[in-house]
C-alpha positions in Angstrom: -7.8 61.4 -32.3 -9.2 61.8 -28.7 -8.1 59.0 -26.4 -11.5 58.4 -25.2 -12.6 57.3 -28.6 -9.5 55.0 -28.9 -10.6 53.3 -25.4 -14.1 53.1 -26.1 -13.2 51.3 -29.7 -11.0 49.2 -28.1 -14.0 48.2 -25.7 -15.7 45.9 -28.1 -12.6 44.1 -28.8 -12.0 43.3 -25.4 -15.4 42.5 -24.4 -15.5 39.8 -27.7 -12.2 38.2 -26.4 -13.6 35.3 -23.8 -11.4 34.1 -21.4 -12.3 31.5 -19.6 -11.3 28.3 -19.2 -13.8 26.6 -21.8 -13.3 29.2 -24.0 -9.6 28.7 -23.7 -9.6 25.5 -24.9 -11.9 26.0 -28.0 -9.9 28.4 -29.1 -6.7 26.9 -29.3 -4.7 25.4 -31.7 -5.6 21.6 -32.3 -2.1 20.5 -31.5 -2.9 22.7 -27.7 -5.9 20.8 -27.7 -4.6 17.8 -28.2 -1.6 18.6 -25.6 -4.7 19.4 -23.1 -6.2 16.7 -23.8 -3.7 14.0 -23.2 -3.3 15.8 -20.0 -6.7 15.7 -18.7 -6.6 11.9 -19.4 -3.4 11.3 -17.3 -4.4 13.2 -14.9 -7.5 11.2 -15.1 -5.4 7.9 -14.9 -3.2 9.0 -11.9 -6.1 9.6 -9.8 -7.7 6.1 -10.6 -4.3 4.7 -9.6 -4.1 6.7 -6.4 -7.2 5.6 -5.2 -6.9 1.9 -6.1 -3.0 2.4 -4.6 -4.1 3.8 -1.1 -6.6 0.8 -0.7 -4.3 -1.8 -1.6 -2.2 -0.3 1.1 -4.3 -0.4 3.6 -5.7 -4.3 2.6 -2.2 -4.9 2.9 -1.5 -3.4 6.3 -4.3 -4.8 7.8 -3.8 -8.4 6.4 0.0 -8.1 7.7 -1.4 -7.0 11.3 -4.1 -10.3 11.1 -1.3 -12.2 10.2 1.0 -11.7 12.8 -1.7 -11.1 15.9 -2.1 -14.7 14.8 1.2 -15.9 13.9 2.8 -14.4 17.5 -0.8 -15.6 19.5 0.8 -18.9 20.4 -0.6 -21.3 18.1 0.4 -24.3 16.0 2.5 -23.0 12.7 1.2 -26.5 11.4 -1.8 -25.6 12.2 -1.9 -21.7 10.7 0.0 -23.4 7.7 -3.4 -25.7 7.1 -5.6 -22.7 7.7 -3.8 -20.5 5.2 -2.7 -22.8 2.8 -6.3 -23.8 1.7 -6.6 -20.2 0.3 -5.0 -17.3 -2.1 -2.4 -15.9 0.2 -0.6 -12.5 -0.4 2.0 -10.3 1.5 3.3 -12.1 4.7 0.8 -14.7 5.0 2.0 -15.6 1.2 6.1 -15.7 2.7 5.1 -18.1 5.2 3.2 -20.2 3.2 5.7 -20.3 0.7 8.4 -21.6 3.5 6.3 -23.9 5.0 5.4 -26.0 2.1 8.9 -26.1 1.8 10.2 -27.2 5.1 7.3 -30.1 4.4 8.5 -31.1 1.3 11.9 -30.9 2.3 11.1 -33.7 5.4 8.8 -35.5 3.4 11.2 -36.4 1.0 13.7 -37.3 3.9 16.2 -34.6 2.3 19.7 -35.1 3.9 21.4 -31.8 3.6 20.3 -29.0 6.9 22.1 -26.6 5.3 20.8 -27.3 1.8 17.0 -26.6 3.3 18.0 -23.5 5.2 18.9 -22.4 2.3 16.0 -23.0 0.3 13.6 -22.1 2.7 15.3 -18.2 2.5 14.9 -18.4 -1.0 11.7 -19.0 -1.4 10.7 -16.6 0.7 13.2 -14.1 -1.2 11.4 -14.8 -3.9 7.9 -14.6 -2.5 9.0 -11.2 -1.0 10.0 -10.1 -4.1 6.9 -11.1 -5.8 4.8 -8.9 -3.4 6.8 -6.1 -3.7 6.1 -6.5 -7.3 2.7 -6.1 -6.9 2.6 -3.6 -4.5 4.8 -1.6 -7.5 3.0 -2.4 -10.2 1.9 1.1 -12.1 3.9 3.4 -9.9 5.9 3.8 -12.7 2.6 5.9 -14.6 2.6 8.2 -11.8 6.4 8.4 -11.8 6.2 9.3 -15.8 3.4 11.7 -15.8 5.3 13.7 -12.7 8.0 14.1 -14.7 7.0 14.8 -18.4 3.8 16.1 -17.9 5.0 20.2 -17.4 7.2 19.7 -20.1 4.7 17.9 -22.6 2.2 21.3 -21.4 5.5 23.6 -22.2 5.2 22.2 -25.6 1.5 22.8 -26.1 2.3 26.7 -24.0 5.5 26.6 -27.1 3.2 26.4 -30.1 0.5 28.6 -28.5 2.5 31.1 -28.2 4.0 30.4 -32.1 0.6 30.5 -33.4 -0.2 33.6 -31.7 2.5 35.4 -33.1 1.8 34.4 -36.2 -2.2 35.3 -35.8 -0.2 38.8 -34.4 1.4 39.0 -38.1 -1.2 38.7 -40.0 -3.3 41.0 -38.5 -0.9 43.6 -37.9 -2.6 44.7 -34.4 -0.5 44.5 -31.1 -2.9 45.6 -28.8 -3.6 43.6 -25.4 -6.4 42.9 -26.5 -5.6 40.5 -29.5 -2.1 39.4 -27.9 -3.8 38.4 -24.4 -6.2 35.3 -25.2 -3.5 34.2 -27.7 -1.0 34.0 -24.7 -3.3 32.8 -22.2 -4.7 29.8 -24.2 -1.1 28.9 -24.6 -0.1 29.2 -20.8 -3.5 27.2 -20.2 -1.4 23.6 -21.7 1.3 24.5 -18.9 -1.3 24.8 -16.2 -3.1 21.5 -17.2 0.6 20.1 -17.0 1.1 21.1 -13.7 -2.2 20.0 -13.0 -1.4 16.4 -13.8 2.4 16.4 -12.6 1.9 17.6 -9.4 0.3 15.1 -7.9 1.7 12.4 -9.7 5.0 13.5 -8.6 3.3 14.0 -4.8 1.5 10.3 -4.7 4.6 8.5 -6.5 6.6 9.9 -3.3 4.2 8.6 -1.0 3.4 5.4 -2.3 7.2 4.6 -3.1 8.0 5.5 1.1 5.2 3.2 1.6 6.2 -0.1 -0.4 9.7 0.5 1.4 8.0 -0.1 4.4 5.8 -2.9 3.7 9.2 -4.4 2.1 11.1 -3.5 5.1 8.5 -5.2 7.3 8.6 -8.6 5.0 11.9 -8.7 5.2 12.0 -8.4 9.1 9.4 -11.1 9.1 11.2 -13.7 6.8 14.4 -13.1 9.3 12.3 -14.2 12.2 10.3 -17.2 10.6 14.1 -18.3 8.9 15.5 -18.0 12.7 12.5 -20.5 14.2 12.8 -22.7 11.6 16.4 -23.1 11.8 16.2 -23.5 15.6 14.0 -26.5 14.6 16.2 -28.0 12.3 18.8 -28.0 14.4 16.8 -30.1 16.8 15.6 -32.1 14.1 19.2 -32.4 12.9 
C-alpha cells in the first residue's frame, strides 16, 4: 500500500478526535468526570476561602492598629474599657476587654489574694487569645487538605483514564496515535485539574498560616504589656 494513502486515511481519524478541553471532559469516563468534578468544586471552595481569608486579615490588622493608636494615646484604660465594652469586641480589643472586666470584678468583690488575680487576669486573656486565634484558623484546614490530596485524588481519575483507554485499545485492536492520544489526554486532564486546585491551596494555606502566626505573635506581645501595667497597679493597690 502507498504511504500516502495510509496518511491520508489516517486523516479523518485524526481530524474526528477533538481535543479540547470541553471535549476532554465529555469524553471521559464518568468516574474521570466525577474526579474533575469534585476538583472544580474545591478548587471553587478554596478560592471563596481565600478571598474571605485575606479580608479578615486585613479587618483584623487594621482593628489591632485602631486599638493600640488608642490604647498607647494616653488615655483612661477605664475609660477605653467603657468605650469598648459596650460592643462586640474581637482580636486585641477582645484581650483587653476580657482582662479588664476581670481586674473589676476582681476589686469589686474585695478579692484578697494579688497573686491569685495576676493570675487570672493572664488567663483570661490566654484564653481570649486563644479564642481569636481560633477564628483567625477556622477553615485553613480545607485549603491545607485540598493542597495535599488534590494531585493524588486527579492521579486516580489520570489511573483509570488511562485503564479505560487501554481497554478501549483492546477492543478495537488499533494502536495508532490517533485512537491512543485523546484516551491519554482525557486521563492526564484529572491530573491537571488536580494541580489546578492543589496548588494554590497549598500556596494560600502557606500564607495564611505565616500570617495567623503573626497576628498570634502580636497578641501575645500585647497581653505581656497590658499583664505588666496591670501588675504595676496592683502592686500599688497592694
Amino acid at each position: 500500500m502507498n504511504p500516502a494513502d495510509v496518511a491520508q486515511s489516517a486523516l479523518p481519524v485524526a481530524a474526528s478526535a477533538d481535543v479540547s478541553l470541553i471535549a476532554l471532559f465529555w469524553q471521559a469516563h464518568w468516574i474521570v468526570k466525577c474526579v474533575m468534578l469534585g476538583l472544580l468544586s474545591c478548587s471553587v471552595w478554596v478560592w471563596a476561602i481565600a478571598i474571605d481569608k485575606i479580608f479578615l486579615y486585613a479587618r483584623t490588622r487594621r482593628s489591632m492598629d485602631r486599638f493600640e493608636q488608642a490604647f498607647w494615646s494616653g488615655e483612661s484604660i477605664e475609660e477605653l474599657y467603657r468605650t469598648l465594652s459596650a460592643k462586640p469586641t474581637h482580636s486585641m480589643a477582645a484581650c483587653f476587654v476580657a482582662a479588664m472586666r476581670e481586674w473589676k470584678r476582681s476589686f469589686e468583690s474585695h478579692a484578697r489574694s494579688v497573686a491569685g488575680l495576676q493570675m487570672r487576669i493572664d488567663k483570661v486573656m490566654n484564653v481570649s487569645i486563644a479564642r481569636e486565634v481560633e477564628r483567625l484558623e477556622r477553615r485553613l484546614l480545607v485549603l491545607a487538605t485540598v493542597g495535599s490530596a488534590g494531585p493524588f485524588v486527579g492521579l486516580f481519575g489520570t489511573v483509570w483514564g488511562i485503564m479505560s483507554s487501554f481497554q478501549s485499545i483492546a477492543a478495537s485492536k488499533n494502536t495508532s496515535l490517533a485512537v491512543v492520544a485523546p484516551g491519554i489526554a482525557e486521563a492526564l486532564f484529572a491530573t491537571a485539574v488536580g494541580l489546578i486546585a492543589a496548588i494554590p491551596a497549598t500556596i494560600f494555606y502557606n500564607k495564611f498560616t505565616s500570617e495567623v502566626n503573626r497576628q498570634a505573635q502580636r497578641l501575645e506581645g500585647f497581653a505581656d504589656e497590658f499583664s505588666a501595667i496591670l501588675s504595676r497597679q496592683i502592686d500599688e493597690r497592694g
